[in-house]
C-alpha positions in Angstrom: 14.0 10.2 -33.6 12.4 13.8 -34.2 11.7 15.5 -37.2 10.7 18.7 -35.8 11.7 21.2 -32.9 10.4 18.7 -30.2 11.9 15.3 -29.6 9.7 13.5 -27.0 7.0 14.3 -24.6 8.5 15.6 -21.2 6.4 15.7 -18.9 2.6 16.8 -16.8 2.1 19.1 -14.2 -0.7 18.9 -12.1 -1.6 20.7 -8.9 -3.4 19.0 -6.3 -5.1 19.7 -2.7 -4.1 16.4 -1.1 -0.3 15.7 -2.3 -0.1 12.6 -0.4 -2.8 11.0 -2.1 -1.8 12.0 -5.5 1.3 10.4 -4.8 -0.2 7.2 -3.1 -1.7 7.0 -6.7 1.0 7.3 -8.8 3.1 4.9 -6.9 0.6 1.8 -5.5 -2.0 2.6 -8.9 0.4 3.2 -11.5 3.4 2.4 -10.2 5.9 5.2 -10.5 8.7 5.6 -8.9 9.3 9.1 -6.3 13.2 10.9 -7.6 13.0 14.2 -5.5 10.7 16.4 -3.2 11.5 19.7 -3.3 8.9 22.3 -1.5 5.6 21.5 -2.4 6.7 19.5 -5.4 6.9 15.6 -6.0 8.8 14.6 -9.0 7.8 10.7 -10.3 8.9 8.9 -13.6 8.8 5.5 -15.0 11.6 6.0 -17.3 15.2 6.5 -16.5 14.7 10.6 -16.0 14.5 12.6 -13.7 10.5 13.2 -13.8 7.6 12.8 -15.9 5.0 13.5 -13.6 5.3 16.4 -10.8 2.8 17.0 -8.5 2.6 20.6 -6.6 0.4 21.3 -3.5 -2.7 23.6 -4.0 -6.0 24.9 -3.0 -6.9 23.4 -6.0 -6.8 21.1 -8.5 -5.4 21.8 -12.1 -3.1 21.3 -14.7 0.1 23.1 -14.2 2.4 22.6 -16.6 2.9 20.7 -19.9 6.7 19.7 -20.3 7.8 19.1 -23.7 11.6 18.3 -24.6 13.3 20.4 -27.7 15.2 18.7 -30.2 18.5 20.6 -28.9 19.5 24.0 -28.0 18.9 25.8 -31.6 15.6 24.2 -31.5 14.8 25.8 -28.2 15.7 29.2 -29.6 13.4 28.7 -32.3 10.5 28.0 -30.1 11.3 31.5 -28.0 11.3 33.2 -30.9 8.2 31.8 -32.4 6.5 32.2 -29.2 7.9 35.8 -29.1 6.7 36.3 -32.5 3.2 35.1 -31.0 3.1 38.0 -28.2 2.5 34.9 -25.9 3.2 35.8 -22.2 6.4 34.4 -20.9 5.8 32.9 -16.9 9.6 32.3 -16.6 13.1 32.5 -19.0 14.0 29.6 -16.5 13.7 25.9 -15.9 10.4 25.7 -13.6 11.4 22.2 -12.7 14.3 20.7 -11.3 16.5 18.2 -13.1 16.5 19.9 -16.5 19.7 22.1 -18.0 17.6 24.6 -19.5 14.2 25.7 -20.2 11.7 28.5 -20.6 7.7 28.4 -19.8 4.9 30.4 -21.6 0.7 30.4 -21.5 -0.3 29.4 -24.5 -3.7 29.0 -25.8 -6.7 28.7 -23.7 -4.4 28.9 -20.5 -2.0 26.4 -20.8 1.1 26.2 -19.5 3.9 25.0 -21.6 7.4 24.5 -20.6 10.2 24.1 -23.4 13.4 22.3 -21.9 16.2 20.1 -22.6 19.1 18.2 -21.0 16.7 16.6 -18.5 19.0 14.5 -16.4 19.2 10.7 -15.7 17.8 8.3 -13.2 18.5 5.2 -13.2 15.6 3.2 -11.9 16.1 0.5 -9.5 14.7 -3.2 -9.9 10.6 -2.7 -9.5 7.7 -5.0 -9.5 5.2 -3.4 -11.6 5.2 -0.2 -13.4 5.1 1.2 -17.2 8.1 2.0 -19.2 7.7 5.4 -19.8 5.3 8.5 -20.1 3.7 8.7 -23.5 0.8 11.1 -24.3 -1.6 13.4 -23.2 -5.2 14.3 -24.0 -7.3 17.5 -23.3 -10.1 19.0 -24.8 -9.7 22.7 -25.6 -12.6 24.9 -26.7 -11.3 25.6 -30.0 -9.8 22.1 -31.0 -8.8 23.7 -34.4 -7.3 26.7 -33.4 -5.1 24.6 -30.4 -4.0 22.1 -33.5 -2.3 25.1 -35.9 -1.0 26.6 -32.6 1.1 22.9 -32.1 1.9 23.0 -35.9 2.7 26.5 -36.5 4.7 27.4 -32.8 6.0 23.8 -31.4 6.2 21.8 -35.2 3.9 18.7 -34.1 2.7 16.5 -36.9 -1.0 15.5 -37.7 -1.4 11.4 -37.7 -4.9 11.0 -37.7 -7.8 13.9 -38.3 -11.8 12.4 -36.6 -14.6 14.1 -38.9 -15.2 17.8 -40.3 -12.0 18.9 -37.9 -13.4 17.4 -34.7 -10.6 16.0 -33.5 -6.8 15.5 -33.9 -3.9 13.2 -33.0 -0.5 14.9 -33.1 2.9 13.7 -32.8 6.6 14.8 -32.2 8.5 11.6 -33.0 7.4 8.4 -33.7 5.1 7.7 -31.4 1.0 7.9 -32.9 0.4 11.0 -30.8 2.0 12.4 -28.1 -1.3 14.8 -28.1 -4.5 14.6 -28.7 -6.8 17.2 -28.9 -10.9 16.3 -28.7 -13.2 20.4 -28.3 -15.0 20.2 -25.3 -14.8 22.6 -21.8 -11.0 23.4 -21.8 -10.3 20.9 -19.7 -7.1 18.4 -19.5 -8.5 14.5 -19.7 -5.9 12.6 -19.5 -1.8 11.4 -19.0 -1.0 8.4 -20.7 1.8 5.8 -19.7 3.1 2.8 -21.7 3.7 -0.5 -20.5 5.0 -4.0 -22.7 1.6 -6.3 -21.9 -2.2 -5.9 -22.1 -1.8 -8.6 -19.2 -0.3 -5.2 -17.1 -4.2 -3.4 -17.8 -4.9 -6.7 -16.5 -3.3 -6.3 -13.4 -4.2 -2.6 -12.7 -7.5 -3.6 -13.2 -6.9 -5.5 -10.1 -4.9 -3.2 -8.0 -7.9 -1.0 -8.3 -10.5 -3.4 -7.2 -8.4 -4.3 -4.3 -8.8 -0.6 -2.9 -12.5 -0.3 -3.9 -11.9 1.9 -6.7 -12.4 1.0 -10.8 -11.9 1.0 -14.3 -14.0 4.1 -16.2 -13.3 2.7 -19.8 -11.2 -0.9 -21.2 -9.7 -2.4 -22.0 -10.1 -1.2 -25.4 -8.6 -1.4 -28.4 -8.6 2.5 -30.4 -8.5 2.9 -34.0 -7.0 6.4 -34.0 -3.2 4.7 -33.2 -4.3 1.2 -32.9 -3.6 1.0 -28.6 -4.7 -1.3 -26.3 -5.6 1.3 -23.2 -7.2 1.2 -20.0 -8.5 4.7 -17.7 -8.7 5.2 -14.2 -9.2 8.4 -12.2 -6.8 9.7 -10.3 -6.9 11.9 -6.9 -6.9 15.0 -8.6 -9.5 14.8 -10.6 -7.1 13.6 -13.7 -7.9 10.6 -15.9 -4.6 8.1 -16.2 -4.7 5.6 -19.9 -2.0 3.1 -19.3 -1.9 1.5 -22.8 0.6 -0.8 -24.9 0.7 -1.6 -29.1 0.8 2.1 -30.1 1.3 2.8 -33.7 4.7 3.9 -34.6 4.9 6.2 -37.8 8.6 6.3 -39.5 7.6 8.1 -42.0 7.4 11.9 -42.1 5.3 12.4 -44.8 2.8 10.1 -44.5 -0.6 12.2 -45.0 -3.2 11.8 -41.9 -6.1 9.3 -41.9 -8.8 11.0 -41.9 -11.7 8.8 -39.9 -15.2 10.0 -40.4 -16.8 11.2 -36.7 -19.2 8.3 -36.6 -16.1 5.8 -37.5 -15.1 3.6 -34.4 -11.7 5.3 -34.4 -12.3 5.1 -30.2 -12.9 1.6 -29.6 -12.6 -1.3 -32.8 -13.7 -4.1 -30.7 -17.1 -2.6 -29.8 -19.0 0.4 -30.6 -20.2 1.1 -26.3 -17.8 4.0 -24.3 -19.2 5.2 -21.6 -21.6 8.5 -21.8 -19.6 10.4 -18.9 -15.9 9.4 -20.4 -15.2 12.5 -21.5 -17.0 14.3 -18.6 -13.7 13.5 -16.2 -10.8 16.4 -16.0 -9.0 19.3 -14.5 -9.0 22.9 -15.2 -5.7 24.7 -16.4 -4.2 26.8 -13.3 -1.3 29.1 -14.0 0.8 29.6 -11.1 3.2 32.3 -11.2 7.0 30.8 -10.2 10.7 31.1 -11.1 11.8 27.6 -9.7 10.8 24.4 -7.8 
């Protein structure tokens, strides 16, 4: 279900010097599943697509690309007009990823990289042990948090759910789901990919993967107030914080108005008012790199 020009959240991009590990994470951490390798790219999902995670080999380590799916193929010529309309510089009129039928990529604000696509293709996973369901949200911290929110509204149609004090922060979505982003103004940096699994129990037991390889936990469980998840964060190889969560608030309808939670509100954690003073001091830069296909 979409109300808007986008229907889900596609997928991250994120270049990193040591491939090998990044993947090691995402497969043994996480627990995604490899679908292709294609020149210096590794394409991983959880769902049954194609990718929601690709990882490119760099000199260094950055966001590359933030994948979002259109509603259908008027709604991506909407979005290349509007981004037209918004003199925004176009990196390719192609697909930069594999496994899509069609797509186009731009720089929006503040560097990113957005690509626009649809028709991803299937994948059918086979029977795993552990893993979330699917790829869900991401957060980053532009300097202008304000100026990045109209930008979502007024070019790509997101939504507002929830506003945190005197336009601090915002939680947008494109279907159902609480947010699919969430914008907090700090550096410019990206914080974090988010993945959803059924069970707190499975925070539980990444909790323990972790401490089996010597690494941690940097925040949860916790439960949020700003769409009510249960979530858990770990740092990943590149730099990149990963939230697998569970229990996100689904909004049906459209016109609900946002709640607005006052900036000294517990809309981070309900259960306690401690987070960690360097949470939000984890992240990658965004990197634009200039190619027509992977």
């Amino acid at each position: 279900m979409s109300w808007g020009l986008i229907s889900e959240m596609g997928h991250v991009g994120i270049q990193t010097t040591d491939l090998d590990a990044s993947v090691w994470d995402a497969t043994q951490l996480l627990g995604l599943r490899v679908t292709e390798r294609a020149g210096d790219a590794v394409y991983l999902a959880a769902g049954e697509v194609h990718h929601e995670l690709v990882y490119r080999e760099s000199d260094v380590n950055g966001v590359d690309s933030l994948g979002l799916v259109a509603r259908d193929g008027d709604a991506l010529k909407t979005i290349r007009r509007r981004v037209q309309d918004e003199n925004l510089e176009v990196l390719s009129e192609l697909p930069r990823t594999a496994g899509v039928e069609d797509g186009f990529s731009f720089v929006g604000p503040e560097g990113y990289v957005f690509e626009i696509t649809i028709g991803r293709q299937a994948d059918v996973a086979a029977q795993k042990g552990f893993g979330p369901d699917r790829y869900g949200h991401i957060n980053f911290h532009p300097r202008n948090s304000r100026s990045m929110m109209q930008f979502l509204q007024r070019v790509l149609d997101f939504r507002l759910s929830d506003v945190i004090g005197d336009d601090y922060a915002y939680f947008m979505r494109c279907n159902p789901d609480h947010h699919g982003i969430a914008l907090l103004p700090g550096k410019g940096t990206f914080h974090h990919h988010a993945w959803q699994t059924q069970s707190v129990a499975d925070l539980a037991k990444l909790g323990d993967r972790l401490n089996k390889v010597g690494r941690d936990l940097i925040w949860g469980p916790v439960r949020h107030g700003a769409g009510h998840n249960i979530a858990a964060y770990y740092v990943e190889h590149s730099g990149a914080v990963v939230e697998l969560y569970t229990d996100l608030e689904q909004i049906y309808d459209d016109n609900r108005d946002p709640i607005v939670w006052g900036a000294e509100d517990n809309w981070w954690n309900m259960w306690s008012d401690y987070r960690p003073l360097d949470f939000r001091d984890f992240g990658i830069p965004p990197v634009v790199r200039r190619l027509t296909s992977a």
